[in-house]
N, C-alpha and C positions, 0 to 999 in steps of 0.2 A: 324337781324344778326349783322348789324352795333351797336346797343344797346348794346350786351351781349357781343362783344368786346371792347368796352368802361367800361364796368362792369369790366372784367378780371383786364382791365389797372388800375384801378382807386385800386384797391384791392387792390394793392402792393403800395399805399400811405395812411396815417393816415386815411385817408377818408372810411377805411374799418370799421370802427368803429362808424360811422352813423348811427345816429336811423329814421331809417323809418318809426318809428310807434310811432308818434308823436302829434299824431291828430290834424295832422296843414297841413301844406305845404308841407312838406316832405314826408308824408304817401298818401296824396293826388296825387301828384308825384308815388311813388311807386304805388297804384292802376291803374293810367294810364298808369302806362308800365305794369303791368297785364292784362287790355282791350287791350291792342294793340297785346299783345301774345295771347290773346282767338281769337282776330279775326283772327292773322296771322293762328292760327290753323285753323280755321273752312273753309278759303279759301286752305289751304293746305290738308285738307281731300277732300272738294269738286274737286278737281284738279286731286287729285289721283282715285276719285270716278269713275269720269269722262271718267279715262283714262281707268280703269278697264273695264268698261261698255262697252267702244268702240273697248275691245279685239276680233276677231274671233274664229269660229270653229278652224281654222289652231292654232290660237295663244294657242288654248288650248291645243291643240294635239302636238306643239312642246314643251311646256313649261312641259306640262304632262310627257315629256319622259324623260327630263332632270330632272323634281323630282323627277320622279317614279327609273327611274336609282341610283340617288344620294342615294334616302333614301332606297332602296333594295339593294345598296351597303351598307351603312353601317349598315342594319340590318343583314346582310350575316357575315359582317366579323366580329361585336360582336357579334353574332349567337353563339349558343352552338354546332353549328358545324364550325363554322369560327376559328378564332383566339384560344379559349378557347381550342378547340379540337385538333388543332393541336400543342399547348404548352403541352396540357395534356402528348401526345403520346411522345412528342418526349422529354420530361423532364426524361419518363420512360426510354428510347432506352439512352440517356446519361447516365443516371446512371448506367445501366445493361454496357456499355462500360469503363465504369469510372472504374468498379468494376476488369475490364481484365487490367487494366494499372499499368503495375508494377511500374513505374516510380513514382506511389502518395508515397509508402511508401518507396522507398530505397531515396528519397526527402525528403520525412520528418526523415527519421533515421537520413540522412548524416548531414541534419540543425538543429535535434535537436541534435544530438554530439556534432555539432560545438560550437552552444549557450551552451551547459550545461558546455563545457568546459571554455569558456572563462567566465563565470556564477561563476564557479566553483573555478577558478583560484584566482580573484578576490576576494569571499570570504577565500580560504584559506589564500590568501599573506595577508589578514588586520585582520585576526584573530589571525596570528602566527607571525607578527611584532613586536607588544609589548611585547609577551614574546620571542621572541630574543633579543630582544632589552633589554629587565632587563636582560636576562643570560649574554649578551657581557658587559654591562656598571658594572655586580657583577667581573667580568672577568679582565678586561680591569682594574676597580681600587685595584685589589688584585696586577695584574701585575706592574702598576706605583705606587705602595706603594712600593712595596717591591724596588726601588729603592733608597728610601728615609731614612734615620735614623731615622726620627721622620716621623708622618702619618696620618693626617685627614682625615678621611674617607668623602667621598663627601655627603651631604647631599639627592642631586638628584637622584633619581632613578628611574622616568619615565619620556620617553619623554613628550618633552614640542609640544604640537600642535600648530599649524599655525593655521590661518584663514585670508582666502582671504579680502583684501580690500572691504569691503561691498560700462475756458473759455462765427333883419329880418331875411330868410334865405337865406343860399347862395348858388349861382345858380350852382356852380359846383356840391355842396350834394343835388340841385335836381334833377339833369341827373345821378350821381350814384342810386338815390333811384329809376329814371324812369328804366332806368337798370337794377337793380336788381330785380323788379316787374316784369317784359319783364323776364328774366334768371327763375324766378322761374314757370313762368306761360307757358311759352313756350313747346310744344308738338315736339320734333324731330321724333317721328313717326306716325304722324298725315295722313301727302302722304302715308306710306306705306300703315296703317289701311285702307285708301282709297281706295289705290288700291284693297286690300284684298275684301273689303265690295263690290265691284264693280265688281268683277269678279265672287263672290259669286251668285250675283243678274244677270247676264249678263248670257242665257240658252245657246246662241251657245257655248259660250268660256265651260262650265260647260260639255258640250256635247262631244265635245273633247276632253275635259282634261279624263273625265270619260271613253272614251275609251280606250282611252291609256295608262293611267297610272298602269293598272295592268300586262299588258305585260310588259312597261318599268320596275314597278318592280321585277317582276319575272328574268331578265336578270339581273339586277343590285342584284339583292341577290349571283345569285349564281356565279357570277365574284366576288364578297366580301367573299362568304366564300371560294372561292380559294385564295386569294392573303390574307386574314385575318390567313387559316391553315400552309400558308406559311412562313408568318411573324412567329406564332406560333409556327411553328416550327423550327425557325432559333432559338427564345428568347430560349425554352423550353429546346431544347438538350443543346445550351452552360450553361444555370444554370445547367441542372442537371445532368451534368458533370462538373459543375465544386462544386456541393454541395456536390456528393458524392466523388470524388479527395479528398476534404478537411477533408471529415470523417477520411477518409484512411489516410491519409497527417498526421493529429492531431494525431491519433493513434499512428504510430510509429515516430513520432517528441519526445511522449512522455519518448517510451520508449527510446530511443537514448539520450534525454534530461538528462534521469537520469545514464545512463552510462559515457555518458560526465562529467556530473557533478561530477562523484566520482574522475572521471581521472584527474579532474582540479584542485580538491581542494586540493588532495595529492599534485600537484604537487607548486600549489600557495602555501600549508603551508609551501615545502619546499625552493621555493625561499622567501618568507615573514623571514620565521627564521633565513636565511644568512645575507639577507641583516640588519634586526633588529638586530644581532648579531654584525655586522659590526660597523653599526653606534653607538650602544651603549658603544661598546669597545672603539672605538675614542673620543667618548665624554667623556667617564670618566677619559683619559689620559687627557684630557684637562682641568678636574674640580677636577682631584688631587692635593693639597698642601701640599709642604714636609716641616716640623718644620725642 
């Protein structure tokens, strides 16, 4: 262990860039922290083996319940009657409730009004600007001419647009390379394999386990697919009430969308053609020159 944290540390200086495989010193080095991780394995299975071996009848029959539980839980609650079946059923009972909720569509009319109006507004005001704005500025310079004996007609006659402002060898590269051999070679589940092989081979613990384990599964399924149909049916109903809401919702957003939208644009072309009227008439009082 002390090795492969020396490995970690040394990684984060130039030294990660060492050739271990040099066929000198350095890769001689890395094979030695190789053999010392094969052996660390082989006493770290034997250990585990050991331990396995030395389990009881008891140790099988309580370990037996707690797997046989765990894994009859979750084979219950992804079960096609667990989780699955109970999103099924109640996705359906959402939507069939979804379908009585008046509130999806006088929700969608009222917010699609509201958007198609302000949608709406917006394109008529920038579409009916410019041509107020030529009528006031032909307007506006007939008016300030005729004040004048002589009369140069303004050249301009459309607005002018704006636009906004627009990163040997050396002994420390032999303890990284023995490191790195140890890090590569190294077995972290060496004890458990052990254990496993051990319990396998060991008839009392095998004897216990084997009794129990099907009862414990049997209880642990169908506690799983009770709390899996439940869960499922928490997810199941809120989508599918809330998928079919949104059918209904979209529907009449739409049509309200296009009702709004007639109502805005009438009235944006008529604020767009005052105000371009406006401003054109002023500007051309101020780009009249009287001879």
């Amino acid at each position: 262990m002390r090795l492969v944290v020396i490995a970690a540390l040394l990684c984060v200086l130039p030294n990660c860039g060492v050739d271990c495989f040099d066929d000198g010193p350095l890769e001689a080095s890395y094979l030695d922290g190789q053999a010392q991780a094969i052996q660390a394995n082989e006493t770290a299975y034997a250990d585990g083996r050991a331990f396995g071996l030395s389990r009881t009848r008891v140790d099988g029959e309580r370990e037996a319940g707690e797997d046989g539980y765990r894994e009859g839980w979750l084979a219950g609650y992804h079960g096609t009657a667990g989780y699955d079946a109970g999103y099924r059923d109640a996705y359906a009972a959402g939507s069939r409730d979804a379908a009585f909720d008046a509130t999806a569509c006088s929700a969608g009319s009222s917010d699609g009004v509201a958007d198609g109006e302000r949608d709406g507004w917006d394109d008529g005001y920038a579409a009916a600007l410019t041509e107020g704005w030529t009528a006031g500025y032909e307007d506006g310079a007939a008016e300030a001419g005729a004040y004048c004996t002589g009369f140069a007609p303004p050249t301009t006659n459309e607005p002018v647009e704006t636009s906004e402002p627009v990163e040997t060898s050396d002994p420390k590269e032999v303890r990284v390379c023995r490191a790195r051999g140890y890090e590569d070679a190294v077995d972290a589940s060496a004890y458990d394999r052990g254990v496993a092989d051990g319990k396998r081979d060991n008839p009392d613990y095998q004897a216990g386990y084997r009794a129990t384990y099907p009862t414990a599964f049997a209880r642990g399924q169908q506690d799983g697919i009770t709390a899996g149909y439940d869960d499922g049916w928490y997810d199941g109903y809120t989508v599918g009430y809330g998928d079919a809401y949104a059918v209904i919702y979209s529907g009449c957003y739409g049509d309200g969308y296009g009702t709004g939208y007639d109502a805005g644009y009438s009235h944006g072309w008529d604020a767009g053609w005052t105000d371009g009227y406006s401003d054109g008439w002023s500007e051309a009082y101020e780009d009249v020159t009287c001879e």
